[in-house]
C-alpha positions in Angstrom: 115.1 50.7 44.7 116.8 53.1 47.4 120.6 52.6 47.8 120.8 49.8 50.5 122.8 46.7 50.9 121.6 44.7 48.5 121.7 47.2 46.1 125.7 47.4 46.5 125.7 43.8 45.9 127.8 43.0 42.4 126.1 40.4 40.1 127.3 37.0 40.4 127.2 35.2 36.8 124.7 31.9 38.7 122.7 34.1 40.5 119.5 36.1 40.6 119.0 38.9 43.6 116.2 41.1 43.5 114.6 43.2 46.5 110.6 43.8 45.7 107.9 45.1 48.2 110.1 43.9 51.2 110.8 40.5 49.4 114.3 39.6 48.8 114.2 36.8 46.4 117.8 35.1 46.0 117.9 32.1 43.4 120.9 29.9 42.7 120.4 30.4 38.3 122.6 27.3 37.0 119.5 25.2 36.0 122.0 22.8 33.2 123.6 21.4 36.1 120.2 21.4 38.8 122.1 24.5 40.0 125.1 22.7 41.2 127.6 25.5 43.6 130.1 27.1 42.2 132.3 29.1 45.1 130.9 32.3 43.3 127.5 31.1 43.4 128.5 30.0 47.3 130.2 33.6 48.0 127.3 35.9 46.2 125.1 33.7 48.4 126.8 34.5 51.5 127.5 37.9 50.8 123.8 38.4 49.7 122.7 37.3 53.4 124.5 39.3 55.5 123.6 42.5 53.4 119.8 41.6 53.5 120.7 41.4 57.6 121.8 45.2 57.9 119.1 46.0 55.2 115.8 48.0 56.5 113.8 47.3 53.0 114.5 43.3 53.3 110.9 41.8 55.3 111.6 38.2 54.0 113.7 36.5 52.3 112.9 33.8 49.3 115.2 31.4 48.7 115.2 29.2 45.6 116.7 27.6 42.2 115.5 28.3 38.8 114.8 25.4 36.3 113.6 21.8 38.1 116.1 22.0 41.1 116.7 23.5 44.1 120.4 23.1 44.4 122.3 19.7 43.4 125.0 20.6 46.3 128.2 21.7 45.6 129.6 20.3 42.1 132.4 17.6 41.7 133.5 19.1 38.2 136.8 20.9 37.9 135.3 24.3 37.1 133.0 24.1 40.1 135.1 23.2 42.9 137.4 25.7 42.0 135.4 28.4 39.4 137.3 31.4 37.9 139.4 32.4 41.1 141.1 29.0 41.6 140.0 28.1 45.3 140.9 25.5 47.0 138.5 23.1 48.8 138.9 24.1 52.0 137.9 27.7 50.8 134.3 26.7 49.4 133.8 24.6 52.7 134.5 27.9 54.4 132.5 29.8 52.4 129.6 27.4 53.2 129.9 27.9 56.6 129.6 31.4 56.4 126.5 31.1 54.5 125.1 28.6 56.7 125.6 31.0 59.7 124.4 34.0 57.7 120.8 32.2 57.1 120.3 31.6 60.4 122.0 34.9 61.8 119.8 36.6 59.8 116.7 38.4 62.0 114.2 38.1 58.9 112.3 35.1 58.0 114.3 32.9 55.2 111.5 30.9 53.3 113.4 28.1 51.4 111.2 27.3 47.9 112.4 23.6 46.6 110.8 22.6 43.6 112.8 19.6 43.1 115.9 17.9 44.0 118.4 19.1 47.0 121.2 16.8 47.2 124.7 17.3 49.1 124.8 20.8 50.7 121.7 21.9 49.4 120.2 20.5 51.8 122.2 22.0 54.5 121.4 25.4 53.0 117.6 24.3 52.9 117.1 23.5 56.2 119.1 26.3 57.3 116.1 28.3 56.6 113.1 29.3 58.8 110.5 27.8 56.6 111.5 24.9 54.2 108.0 24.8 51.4 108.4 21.8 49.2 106.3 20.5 46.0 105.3 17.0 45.8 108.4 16.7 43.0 111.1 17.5 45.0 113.1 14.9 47.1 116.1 15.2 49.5 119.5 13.6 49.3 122.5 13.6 51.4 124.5 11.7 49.1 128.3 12.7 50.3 129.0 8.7 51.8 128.7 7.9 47.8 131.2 9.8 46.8 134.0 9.5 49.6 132.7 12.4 51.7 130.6 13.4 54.8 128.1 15.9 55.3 129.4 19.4 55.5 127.7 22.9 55.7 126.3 22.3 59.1 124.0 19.0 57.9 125.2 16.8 60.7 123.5 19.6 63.5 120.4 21.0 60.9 119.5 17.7 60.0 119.8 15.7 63.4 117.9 18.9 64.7 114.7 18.1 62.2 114.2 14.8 62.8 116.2 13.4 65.6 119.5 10.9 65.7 118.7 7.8 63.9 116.7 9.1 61.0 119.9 11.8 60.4 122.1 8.2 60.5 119.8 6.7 58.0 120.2 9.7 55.3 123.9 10.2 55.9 124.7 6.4 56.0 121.9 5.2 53.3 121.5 8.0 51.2 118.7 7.5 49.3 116.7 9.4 48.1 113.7 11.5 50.9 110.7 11.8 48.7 108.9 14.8 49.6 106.1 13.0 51.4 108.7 11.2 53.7 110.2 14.3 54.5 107.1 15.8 55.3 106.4 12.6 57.4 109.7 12.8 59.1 109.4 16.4 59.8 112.3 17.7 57.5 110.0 20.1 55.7 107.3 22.5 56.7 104.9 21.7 54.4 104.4 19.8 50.8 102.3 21.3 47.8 100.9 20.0 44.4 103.4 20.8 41.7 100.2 22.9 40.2 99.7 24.7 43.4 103.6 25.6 43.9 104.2 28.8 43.4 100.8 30.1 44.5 101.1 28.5 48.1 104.4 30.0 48.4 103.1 33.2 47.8 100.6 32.9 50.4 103.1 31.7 53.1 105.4 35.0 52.2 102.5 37.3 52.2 101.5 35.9 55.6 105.2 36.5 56.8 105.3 40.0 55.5 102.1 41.1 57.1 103.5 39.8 60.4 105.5 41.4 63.5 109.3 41.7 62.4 110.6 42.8 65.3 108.3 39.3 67.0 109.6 37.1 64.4 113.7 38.1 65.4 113.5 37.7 68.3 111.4 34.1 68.2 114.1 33.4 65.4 116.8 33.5 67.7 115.5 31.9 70.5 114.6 29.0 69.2 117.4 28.5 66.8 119.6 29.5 70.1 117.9 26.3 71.8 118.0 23.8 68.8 121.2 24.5 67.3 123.6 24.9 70.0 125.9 22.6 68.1 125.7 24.3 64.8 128.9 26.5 65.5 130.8 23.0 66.5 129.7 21.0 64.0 131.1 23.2 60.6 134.2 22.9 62.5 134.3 19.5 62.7 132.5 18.8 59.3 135.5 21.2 58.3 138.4 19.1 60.1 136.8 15.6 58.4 135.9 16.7 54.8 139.3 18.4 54.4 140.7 15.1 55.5 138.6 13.6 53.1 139.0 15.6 49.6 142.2 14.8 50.0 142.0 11.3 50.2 142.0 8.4 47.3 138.4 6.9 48.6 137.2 10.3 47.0 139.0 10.6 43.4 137.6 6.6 43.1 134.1 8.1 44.4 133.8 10.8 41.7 135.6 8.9 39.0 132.6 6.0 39.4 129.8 9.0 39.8 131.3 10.3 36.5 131.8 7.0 35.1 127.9 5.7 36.5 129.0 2.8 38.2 129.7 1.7 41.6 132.5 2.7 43.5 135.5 0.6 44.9 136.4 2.2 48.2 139.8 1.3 49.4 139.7 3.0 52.6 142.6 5.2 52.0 
């Protein structure tokens, strides 16, 4: 592989990044926890985007998780809120919102592939992509409320933009789990494929993308992300103003101590 951005890129222990044929396939690689987000999974993410932006070799990007998930969200455990550096909560939600804006800065084509579950803020980072391909396993989950929190990385504006007001109110509010055949219904995904058939019909989507016009599929990118997410920008910084609020707050220490502890939560309001 020529030198190019990606190339520079330095591995990030949780993630896989490989450039082939015009393909950049990026996978979250933490499969024991359904490749919950560590901020140097988050980071390496981020940083992988915007060099695939300012990358001639980079026609499409893949998205994905290894193992049975696509991303269990951003983790609740010590080590991953804060991994090896230390950071602070705020700094991860920051680093989210970067990556959010990178996927959809990003002039190529980002094909999200999810296998399985995508709970919390993976599914903001799954439906910041251009093409969200789904097998008949996977379900979707915006299961913050439970824990104390609200949506973050941009789910209030991707979501609401997919499949209008009071179905966004229902997953935040409810949060149950969106089989895949209700998010096909509800227009969340793109399309839905037999477990068997998976991987195969993703192939076929990217192959179509990378036969296609580039300079076309920018520019159609942009506009219509321009006109259906004009309140991406404003809502990670008010998803940033409310969830820093809110990891700071009892409601949430009760909400992950019953998560851990498998039972229901006592919410105090506090």
């Amino acid at each position: 592989m020529p030198d190019s951005g990606i190339a520079t890129l330095a591995p990030v222990d949780g993630l896989r990044v490989k450039l082939t044929d015009g393909v950049l396939a990026v996978s979250i690689d933490r499969p024991e926890s359904l490749n919950s987000l560590t901020i140097r999974v988050i980071t390496g993410l981020a940083d992988a985007m915007e060099a695939a932006a300012g990358d001639p070799a980079v026609k499409v990007v893949r998205l994905g998780g290894t193992g049975r998930g696509f991303s269990s969200g951003a983790g609740i455990s010590a080590d991953d809120m804060s991994g090896d550096g230390g950071a602070p909560p705020d700094e991860i939600i920051l680093e989210i919102n970067r990556l959010i804006r990178a996927i959809t800065a990003l002039p190529h084509p980002v094909v999200a592939v999810v296998q399985g579950p995508a709970a919390g803020v993976g599914v903001s980072i799954a439906l910041s992509c251009d093409i969200v391909l789904a097998s008949e396993k996977a379900f979707f989950m915006l299961a913050f409320t439970k824990i104390g929190l609200m949506p973050d990385g941009g789910a209030s504006a991707l979501v609401a933009a997919a499949i209008g007001r009071v179905r966004a109110m229902r997953m935040a509010l409810l949060p149950d789990r969106l089989t895949a055949t209700q998010a096909l219904d509800w227009g969340l995904v793109t399309e839905v494929y037999q477990a068997e058939e998976f991987e195969s019909e993703v192939d076929k989507v990217i192959a179509r993308l990378l036969a296609g016009p580039a300079v076309a599929f920018a520019k159609t990118k942009a506009a219509i992300n321009a006109a259906t997410l004009t309140e991406l920008d404003g809502a990670l910084e008010r998803e940033f103003c409310g969830q820093s609020g809110l990891l700071q707050a009892p409601d949430f220490k009760e909400g992950t101590k019953a998560f851990q502890e498998r039972r229901a939560p006592n919410f105090t309001d506090s």
